[in-house]
C-alpha positions in Angstrom: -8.0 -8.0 -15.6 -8.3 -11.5 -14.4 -12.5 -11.6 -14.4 -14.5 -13.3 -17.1 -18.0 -11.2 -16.9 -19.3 -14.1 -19.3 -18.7 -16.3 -16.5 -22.3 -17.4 -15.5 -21.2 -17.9 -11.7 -20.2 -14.1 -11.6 -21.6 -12.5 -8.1 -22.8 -9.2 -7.8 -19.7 -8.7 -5.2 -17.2 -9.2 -7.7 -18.7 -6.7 -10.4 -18.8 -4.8 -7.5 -15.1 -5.5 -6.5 -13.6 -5.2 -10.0 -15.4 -1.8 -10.6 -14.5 0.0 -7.7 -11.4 -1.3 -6.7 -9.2 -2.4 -9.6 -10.6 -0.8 -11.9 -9.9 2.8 -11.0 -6.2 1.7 -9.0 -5.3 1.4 -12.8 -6.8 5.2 -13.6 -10.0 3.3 -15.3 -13.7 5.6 -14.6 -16.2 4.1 -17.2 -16.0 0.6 -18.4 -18.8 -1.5 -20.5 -18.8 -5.1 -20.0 -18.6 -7.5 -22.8 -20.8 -11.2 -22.9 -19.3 -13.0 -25.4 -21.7 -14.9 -27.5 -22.3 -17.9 -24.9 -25.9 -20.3 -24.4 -29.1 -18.1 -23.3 -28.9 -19.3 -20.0 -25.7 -16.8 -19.5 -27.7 -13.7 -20.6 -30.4 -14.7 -18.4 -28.6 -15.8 -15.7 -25.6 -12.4 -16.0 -27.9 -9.8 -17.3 -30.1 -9.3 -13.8 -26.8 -9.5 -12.1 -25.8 -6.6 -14.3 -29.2 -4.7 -13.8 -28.9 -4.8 -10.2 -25.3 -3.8 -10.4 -26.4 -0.5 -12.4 -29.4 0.4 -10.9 -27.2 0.2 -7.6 -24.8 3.2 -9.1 -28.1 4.7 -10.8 -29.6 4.6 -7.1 -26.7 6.3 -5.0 -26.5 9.3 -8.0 -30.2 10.2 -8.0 -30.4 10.6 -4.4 -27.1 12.6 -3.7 -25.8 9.7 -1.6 -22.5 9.9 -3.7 -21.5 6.4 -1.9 -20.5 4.9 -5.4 -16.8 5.2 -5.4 -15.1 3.4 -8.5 -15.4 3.2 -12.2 -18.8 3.3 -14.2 -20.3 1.2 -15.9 -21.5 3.1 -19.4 -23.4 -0.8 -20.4 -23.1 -4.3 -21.8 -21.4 -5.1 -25.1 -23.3 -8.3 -25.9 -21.9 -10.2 -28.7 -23.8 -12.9 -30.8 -26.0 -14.9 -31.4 -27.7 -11.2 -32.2 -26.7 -11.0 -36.3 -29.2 -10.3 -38.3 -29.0 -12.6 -41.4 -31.4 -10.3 -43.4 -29.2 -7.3 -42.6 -25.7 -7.8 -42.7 -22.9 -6.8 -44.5 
């Protein structure tokens, strides 16, 4: 797709350019984004980015405005460093 979303310089405009323009030229509507396991400063850095993103989408549906034209995004995958020792297998 040619976007890292663990990137921790990622803007709101591309999430924003990927979702609703590439994304659904290639017949993609929903998408979750995954955060590879990376440092904590990436999830605290990406993850606002992200909230703003979806509350953006959340925004335009609850109020009719129907402005959000391109795929949605159903969440975040995040991978590691959240593996529970006590639980796995």
């Amino acid at each position: 797709l040619g976007i890292d979303f663990t990137n921790s310089k990622l803007s709101l405009e591309q999430i924003q350019h990927v979702s609703s323009k590439y994304l659904p030229r290639h017949g993609v509507t929903s998408f979750c984004i995954t955060i590879i396991t990376s440092d904590p400063y990436v999830y605290h850095t990406l993850l606002p980015r992200i909230e703003s993103f979806r509350n953006m989408n959340i925004n335009d549906i609850e109020h009719n405005s129907f402005k959000w034209q391109g795929a949605n995004m159903m969440g975040v995958h995040l991978e590691g460093p959240f593996l529970s020792q006590s639980k796995r297998g």
